[in-house]
C-alpha atoms as one frame of an Amber mdcrd trajectory, in Angstrom:
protein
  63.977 114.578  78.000  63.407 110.989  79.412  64.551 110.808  82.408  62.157
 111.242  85.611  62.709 111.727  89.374  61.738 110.920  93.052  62.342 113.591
  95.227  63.499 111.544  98.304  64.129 114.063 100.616  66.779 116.229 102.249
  70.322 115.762 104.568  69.206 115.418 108.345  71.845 117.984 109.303  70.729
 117.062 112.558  71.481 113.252 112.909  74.364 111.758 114.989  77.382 110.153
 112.569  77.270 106.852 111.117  80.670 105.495 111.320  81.363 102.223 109.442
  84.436 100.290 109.268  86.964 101.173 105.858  89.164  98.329 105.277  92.685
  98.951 104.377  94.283  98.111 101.699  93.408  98.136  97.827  90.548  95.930
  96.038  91.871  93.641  93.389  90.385  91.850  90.846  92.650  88.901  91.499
  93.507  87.148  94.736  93.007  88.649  97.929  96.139  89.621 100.067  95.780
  88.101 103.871  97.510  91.098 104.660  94.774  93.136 103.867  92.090  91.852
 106.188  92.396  94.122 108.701  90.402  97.259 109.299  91.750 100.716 108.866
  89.715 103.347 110.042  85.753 103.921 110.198  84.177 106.276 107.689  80.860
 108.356 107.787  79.505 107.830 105.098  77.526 111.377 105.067  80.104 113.363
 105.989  82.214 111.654 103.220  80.244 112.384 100.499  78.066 115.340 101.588
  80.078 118.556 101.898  77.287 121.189 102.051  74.363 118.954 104.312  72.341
 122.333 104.332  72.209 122.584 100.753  72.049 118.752  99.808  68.790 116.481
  98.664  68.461 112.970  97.242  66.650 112.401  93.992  65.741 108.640  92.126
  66.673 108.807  88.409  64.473 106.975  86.214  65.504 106.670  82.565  68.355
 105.838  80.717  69.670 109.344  78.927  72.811 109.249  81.276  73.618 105.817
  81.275  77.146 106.748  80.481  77.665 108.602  83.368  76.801 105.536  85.926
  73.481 106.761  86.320  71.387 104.099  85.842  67.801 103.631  86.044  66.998
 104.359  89.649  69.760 105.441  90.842  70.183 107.179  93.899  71.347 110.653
  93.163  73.037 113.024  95.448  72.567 116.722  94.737  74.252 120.185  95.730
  72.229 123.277  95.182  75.304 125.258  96.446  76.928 124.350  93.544  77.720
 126.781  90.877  76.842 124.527  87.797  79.457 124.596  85.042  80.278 122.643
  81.949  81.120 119.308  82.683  78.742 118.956  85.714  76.117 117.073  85.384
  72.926 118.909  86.691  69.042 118.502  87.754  67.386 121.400  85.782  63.937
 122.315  85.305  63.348 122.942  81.700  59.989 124.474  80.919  58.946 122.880
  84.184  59.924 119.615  83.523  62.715 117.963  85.828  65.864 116.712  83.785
  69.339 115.384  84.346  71.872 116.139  82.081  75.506 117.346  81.726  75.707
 121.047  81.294  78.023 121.771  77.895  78.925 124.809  75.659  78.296 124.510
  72.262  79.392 127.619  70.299  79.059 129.886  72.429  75.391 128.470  73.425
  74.752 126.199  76.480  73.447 122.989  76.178  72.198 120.118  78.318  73.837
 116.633  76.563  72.886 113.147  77.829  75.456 110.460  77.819  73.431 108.135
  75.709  73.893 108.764  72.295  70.076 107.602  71.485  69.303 111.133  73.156
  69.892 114.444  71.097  71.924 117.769  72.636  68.884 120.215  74.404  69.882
 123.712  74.014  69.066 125.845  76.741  68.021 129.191  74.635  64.839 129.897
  74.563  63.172 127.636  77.669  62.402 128.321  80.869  65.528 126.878  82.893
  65.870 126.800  86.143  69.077 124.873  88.300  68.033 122.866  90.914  71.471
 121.820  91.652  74.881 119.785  90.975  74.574 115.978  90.935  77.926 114.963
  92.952  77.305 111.301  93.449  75.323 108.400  92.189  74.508 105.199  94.298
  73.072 102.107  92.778  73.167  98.360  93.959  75.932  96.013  92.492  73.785
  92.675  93.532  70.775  91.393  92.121  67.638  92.457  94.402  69.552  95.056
  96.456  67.942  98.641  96.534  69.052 101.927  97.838
């Protein structure tokens, strides 16, 4: 299945917001607009992309199956388990115990778990032991050389 995980830990439902500034404005690939340097409003981050806290871990991918998904090689994965997984999602599933992320498909009338890399073949779903450990609803990986999340 080729691709492995860290299980980071969970959502401190508990912790006080993070609020950090979100600029205003669009980013282009061109020149800058002066007119945009201004701040808009502040954003938490957790609140913005964690709707279920309660129900929400972090996993590090390791592989390269769903490199066509922008998740790349340890990436920082954000997961749901109050997610009802359905085609099109891409999940964390335990298939005959071990740990895989994949997008859930129908093929036929069979379900499948496809990776986005083509080097990887479809895993149909008949006949293992499957169990959901949740939605994947973001990934998070560094842009700059020697960054880490």
């Amino acid at each position: 299945m080729s691709m492995h995980f860290t299980i980071l830990g969970r959502v401190d439902t508990m912790a006080r917001p993070l609020r950090l500034p979100l600029a205003g404005g669009e980013v282009r690939a061109g020149f800058p607009s002066p007119a945009d340097d201004y701040i808009e409003v502040e954003l938490d981050l957790i609140a913005h992309l964690i709707k279920h806290p309660s129900a929400t871990f972090f996993l590090r991918a390791k592989g390269t199956s769903m490199e066509g998904d922008g998740i790349k090689d340890n990436a920082l994965l954000i997961v749901d388990r109050s997610i009802n997984p359905q085609p099109g999602h891409i999940v964390i599933m335990s298939v005959d115990g071990e740990l895989t992320c994949k997008k859930l498909s129908i093929m036929g009338s069979r379900p499948y778990l496809v990776a986005s890399n083509p080097e990887f073949k479809p895993l149909p779903l008949t006949g293992h032991d499957c169990h959901n450990w949740g939605v994947a609803t973001h990934s998070i990986q560094p842009l700059a050389p020697g960054f880490t999340v």
